[in-house]
C-alpha positions as CSV (number, residue, x, y, z in Angstrom):
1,X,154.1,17.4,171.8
2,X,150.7,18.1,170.9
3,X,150.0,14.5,170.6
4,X,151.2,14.0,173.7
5,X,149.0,16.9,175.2
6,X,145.8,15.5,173.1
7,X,146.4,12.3,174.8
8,X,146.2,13.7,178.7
9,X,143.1,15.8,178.1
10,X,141.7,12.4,176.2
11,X,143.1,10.2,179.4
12,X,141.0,12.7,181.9
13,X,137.9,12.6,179.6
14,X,138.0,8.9,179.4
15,X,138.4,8.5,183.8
16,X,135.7,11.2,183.7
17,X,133.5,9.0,181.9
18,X,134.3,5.9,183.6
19,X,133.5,7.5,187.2
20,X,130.3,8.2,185.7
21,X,130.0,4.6,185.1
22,X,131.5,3.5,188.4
23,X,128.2,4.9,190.1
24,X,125.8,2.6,188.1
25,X,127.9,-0.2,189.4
26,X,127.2,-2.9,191.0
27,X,124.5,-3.5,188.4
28,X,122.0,-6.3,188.8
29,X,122.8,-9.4,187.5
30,X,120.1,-9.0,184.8
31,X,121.8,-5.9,183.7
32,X,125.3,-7.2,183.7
33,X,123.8,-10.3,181.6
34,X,122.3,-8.1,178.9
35,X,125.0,-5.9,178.7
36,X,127.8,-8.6,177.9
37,X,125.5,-10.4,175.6
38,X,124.9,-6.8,174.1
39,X,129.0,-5.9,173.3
40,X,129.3,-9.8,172.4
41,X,127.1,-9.4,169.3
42,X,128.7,-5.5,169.0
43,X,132.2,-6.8,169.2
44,X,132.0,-9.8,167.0
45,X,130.1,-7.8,164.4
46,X,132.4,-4.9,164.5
47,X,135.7,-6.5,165.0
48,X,135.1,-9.0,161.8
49,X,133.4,-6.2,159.7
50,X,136.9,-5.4,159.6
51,X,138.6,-8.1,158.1
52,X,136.1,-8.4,155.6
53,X,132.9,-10.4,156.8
54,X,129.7,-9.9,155.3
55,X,127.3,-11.0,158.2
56,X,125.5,-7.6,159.0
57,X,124.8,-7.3,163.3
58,X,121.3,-8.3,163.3
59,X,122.8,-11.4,161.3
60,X,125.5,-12.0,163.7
61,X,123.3,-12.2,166.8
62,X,121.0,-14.7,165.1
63,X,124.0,-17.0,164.1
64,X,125.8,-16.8,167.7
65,X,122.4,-16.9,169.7
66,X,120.3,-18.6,168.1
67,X,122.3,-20.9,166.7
68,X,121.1,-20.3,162.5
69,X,123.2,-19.8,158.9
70,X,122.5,-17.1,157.1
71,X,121.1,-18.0,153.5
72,X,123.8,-16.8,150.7
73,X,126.3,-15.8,153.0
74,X,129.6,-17.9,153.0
75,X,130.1,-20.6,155.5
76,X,133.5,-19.0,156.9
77,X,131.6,-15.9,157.9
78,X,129.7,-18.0,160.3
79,X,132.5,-19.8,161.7
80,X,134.2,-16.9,162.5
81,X,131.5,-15.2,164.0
82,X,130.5,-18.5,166.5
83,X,134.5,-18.4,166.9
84,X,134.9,-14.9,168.0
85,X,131.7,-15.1,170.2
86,X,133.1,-17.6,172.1
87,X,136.8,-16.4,172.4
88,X,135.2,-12.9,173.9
89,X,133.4,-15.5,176.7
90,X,136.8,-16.2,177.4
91,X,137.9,-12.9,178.1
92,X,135.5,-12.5,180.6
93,X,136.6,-16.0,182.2
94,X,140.4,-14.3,182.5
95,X,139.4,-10.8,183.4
96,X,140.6,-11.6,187.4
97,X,143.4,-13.7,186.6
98,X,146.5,-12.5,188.8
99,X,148.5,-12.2,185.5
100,X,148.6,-12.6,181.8
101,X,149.6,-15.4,180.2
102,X,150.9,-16.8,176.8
103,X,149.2,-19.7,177.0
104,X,146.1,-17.2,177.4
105,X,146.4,-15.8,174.0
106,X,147.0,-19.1,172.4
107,X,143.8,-19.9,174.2
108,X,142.0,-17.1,172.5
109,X,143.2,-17.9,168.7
110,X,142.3,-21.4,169.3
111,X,138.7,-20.6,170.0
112,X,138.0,-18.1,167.4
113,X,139.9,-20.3,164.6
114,X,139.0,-24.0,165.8
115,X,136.4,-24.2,163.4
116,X,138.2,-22.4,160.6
117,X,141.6,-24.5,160.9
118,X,141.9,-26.6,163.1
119,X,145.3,-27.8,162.7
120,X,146.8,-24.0,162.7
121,X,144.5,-22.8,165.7
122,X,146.5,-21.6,168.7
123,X,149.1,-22.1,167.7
124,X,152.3,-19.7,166.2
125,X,152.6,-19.7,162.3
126,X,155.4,-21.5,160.6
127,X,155.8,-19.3,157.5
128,X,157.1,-15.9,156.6
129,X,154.0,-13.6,155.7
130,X,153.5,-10.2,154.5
131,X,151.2,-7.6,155.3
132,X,150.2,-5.8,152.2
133,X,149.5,-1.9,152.4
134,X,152.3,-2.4,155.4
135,X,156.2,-1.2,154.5
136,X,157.1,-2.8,157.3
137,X,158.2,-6.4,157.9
138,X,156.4,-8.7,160.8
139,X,158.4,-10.7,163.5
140,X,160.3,-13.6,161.3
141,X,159.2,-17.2,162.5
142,X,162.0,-17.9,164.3
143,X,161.5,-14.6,166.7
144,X,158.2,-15.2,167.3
145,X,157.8,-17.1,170.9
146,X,160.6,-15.4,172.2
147,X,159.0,-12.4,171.2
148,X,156.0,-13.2,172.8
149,X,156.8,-14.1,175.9
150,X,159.1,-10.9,176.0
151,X,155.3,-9.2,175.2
152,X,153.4,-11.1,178.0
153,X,156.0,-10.1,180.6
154,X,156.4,-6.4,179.4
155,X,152.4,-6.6,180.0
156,X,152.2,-8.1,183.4
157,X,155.3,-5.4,184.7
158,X,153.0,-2.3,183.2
159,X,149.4,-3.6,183.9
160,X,149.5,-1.4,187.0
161,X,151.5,1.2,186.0
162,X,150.1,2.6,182.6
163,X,147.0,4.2,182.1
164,X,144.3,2.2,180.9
165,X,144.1,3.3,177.1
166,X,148.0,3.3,177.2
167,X,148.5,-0.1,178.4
168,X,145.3,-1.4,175.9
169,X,146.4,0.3,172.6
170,X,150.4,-0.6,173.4
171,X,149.4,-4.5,174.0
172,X,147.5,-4.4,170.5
173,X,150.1,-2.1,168.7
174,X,152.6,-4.7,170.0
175,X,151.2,-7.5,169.1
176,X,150.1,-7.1,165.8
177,X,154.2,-6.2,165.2
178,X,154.6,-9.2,166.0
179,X,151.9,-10.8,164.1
180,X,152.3,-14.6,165.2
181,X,149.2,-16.3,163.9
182,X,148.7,-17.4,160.2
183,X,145.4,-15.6,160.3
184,X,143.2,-13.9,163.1
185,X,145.8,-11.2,164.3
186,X,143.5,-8.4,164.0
187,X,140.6,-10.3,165.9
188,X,143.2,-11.8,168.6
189,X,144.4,-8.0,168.8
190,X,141.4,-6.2,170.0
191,X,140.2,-9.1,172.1
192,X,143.3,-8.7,173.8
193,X,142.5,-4.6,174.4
194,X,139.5,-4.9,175.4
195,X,140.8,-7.4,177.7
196,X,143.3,-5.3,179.3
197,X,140.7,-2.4,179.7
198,X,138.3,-4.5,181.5
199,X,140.7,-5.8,183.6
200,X,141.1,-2.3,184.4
201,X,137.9,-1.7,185.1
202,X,137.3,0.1,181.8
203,X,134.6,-0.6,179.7
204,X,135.3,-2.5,176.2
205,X,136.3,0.1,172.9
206,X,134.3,-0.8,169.5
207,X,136.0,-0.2,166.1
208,X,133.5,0.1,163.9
209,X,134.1,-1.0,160.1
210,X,133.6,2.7,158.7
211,X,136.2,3.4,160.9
212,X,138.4,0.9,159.0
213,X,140.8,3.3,156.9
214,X,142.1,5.7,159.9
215,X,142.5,2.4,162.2
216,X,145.0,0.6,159.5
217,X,146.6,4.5,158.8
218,X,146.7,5.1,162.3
219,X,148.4,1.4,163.3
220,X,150.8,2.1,160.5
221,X,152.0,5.1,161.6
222,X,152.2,4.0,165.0
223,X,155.3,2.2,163.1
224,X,157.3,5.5,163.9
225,X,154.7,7.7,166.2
226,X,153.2,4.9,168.5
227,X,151.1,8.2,169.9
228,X,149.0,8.0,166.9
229,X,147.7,4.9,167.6
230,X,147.1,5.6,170.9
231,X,145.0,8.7,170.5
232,X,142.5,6.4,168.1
233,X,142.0,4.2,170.8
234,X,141.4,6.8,173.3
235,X,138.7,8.0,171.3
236,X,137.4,5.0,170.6
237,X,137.2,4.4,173.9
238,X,135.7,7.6,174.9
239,X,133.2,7.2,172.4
240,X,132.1,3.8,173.6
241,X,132.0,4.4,177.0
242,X,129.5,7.5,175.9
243,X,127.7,5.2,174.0
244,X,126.5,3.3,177.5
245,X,126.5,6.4,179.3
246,X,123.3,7.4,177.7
247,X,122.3,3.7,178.0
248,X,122.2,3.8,181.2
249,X,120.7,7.2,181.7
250,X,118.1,5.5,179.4
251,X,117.3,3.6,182.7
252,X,116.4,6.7,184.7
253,X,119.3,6.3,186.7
254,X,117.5,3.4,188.5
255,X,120.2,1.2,188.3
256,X,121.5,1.2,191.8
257,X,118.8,2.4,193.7
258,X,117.7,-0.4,195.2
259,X,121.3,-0.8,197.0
260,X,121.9,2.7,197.6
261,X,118.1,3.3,198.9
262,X,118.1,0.3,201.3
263,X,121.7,1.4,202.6
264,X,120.4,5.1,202.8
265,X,117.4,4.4,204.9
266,X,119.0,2.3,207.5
267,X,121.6,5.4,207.9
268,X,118.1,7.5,208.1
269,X,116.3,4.7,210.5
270,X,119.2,4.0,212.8
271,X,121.3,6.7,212.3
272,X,124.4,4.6,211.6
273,X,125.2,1.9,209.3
274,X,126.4,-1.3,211.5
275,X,129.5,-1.9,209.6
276,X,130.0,-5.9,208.2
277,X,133.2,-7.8,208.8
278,X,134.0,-7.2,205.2
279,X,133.7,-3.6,205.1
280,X,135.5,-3.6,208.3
281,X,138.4,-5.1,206.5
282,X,138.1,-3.0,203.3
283,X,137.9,0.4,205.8
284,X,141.1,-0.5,207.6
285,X,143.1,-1.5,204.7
286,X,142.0,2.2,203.0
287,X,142.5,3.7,206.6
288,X,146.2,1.8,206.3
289,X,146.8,2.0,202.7
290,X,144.8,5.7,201.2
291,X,146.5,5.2,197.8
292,X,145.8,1.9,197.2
293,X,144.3,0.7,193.9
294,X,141.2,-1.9,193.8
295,X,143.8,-4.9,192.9
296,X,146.0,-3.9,195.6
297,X,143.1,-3.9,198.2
298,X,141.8,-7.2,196.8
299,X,145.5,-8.7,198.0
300,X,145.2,-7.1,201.2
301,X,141.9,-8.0,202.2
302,X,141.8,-11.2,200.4
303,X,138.8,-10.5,198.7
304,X,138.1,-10.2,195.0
305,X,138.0,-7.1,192.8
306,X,134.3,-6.9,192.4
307,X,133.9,-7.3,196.0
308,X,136.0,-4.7,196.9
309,X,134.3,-2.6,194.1
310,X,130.9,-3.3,195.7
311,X,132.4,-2.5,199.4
312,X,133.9,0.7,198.8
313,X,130.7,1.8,197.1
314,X,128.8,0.9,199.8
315,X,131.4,3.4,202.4
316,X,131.1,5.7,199.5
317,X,127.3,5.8,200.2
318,X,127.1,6.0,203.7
319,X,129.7,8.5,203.5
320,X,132.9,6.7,205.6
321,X,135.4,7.3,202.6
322,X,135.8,9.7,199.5
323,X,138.2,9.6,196.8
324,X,140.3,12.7,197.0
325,X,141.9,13.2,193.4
326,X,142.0,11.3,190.2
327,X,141.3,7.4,190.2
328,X,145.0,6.9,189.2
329,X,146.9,9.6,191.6
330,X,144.7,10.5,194.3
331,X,143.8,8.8,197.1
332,X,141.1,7.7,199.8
333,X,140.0,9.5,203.1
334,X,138.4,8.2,206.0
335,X,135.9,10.0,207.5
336,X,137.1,8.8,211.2
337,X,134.2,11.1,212.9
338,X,131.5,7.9,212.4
């Protein structure tokens, strides 16, 4: 129970924080640039600290930027840092897909362990293994696809309908029960988190390597208390998304004052702001449809998620909507007095 209750305060700080977030958005395309290029180096680092590599960051963002090896350091280490980099590119490519899909996650082994093994890489392992520390067994190799695609599907029914942190820690919990690769699970497994909090408009969660003991302890618990698991994540979470918090207030809050100034003084200049076709569409369908969610508005509209996130910041500006409640239970107004 008190898990449980640790787990909704840590759900509320965590859509706290991401509203906070929400208001630097859209960011410039500079901005965005630097920031992905920033969690790619972070993530790859952190993520195969892990398991064991010994490139340090600074090392890391020289071998998947600038293309270098690392004197002394083992030839593997490399590969799987150029292998992760690019398998967290591909995140990104999928993060507006409609859906999830097997062939997805096959995709993201495949990239991150081309170089490593070829023959194995994307591809389910044909041998029993054993997870050592672990008394528990993994999926036996005869379970595994089915098991899978029962895992894509149970995603694609919840996406919507868990929160955030939920749905991210239960896809990685899942799937490293599973286990289906020969090698990479761990890697494969918080690519596909962070995945499924982007494409809930979440920011990515770092692990860091000194975090490594209470992340195994917490994953094998999670064997019989799934909430323990959870409430790592949710503070891993938290604590990234505070982490580019004060980034961005690093920035002077600058981030989207060009947008919101240039919509502000044509509200001051002309005293109303000539609505466009699009934000026509995106105000009716919130006028039609007040609880909504981005996705949902996306379908109805025809317009993609970022779009619609740009749009109804723009009406939040100018003040023709405001979100009554929580991002996940409340709902829109329109101001029908403009």
């Amino acid at each position: 129970m008190q898990e449980i209750e640790t787990l909704s305060y840590k759900y509320q700080k965590a859509d706290e924080n991401n509203r906070l977030l929400s208001a630097y958005r859209p960011l410039p395309p500079e901005t965005l640039k630097s920031l992905r290029e920033y969690y790619r180096v972070g993530l790859t680092y952190t993520s195969n600290a892990l398991e064991g590599n010994s490139l340090t960051e600074s090392e890391t963002k020289v071998v998947i930027e600038d293309g270098l090896t690392i004197e002394g350091k083992p030839l593997r280490d490399h590969y799987e840092a150029v292998g992760h980099a690019k398998a967290y590119d591909y995140i990104h490519q999928i993060t507006e897909k409609q859906h999830l899909s097997e062939d997805d996650i096959l995709t993201l082994h495949r990239l991150f362990y081309q170089q490593l093994d070829a023959e194995k890489a994307g591809r389910y392992r044909q041998v029993k293994v054993y997870i050592s520390g672990s008394r528990y067994a993994v999926t036996a190799v005869s379970k595994i696809a089915a098991e899978m695609q029962k895992l894509v599907a149970w995603y694609n029914k919840h996406e919507k309908l868990l929160h955030p942190i939920e749905l991210a820690a239960t896809l990685h919990r899942r799937f490293v029960f599973i286990h289906p690769f020969i090698d990479g699970n761990g890697r494969v497994a918080r690519l596909l988190m962070n995945l499924a909090l982007m494409r809930c408009s979440y920011t990515i969660a770092i692990v860091p390597a000194i975090l490594r003991h209470e992340y195994i302890y917490s994953l094998e618990t999670a064997h019989t208390r799934p909430e323990v698991f959870t409430n790592f994540i949710a503070d891993r979470v938290i604590a990234t998304q505070s982490d580019l918090i004060r980034l961005m207030k690093e920035e002077d809050d600058t981030v989207n004052d060009t947008v919101n100034d240039t919509v502000n003084d044509t509200v001051k200049q002309n005293g109303i702001h000539s609505l466009s076709k699009t934000e026509l569409a995106v105000l009716n369908a919130i006028e039609s449809s007040p609880t909504a969610s981005y996705e949902q508005l996306a379908e109805l509209c025809h317009l993609s998620r970022p779009t619609i996130a740009r749009t109804i910041k723009t009406l939040q500006t100018i003040g023709r909507i405001r979100r009554i409640g929580s991002d996940k239970t409340g709902h829109w107004e329109v101001d029908k007095a403009m």
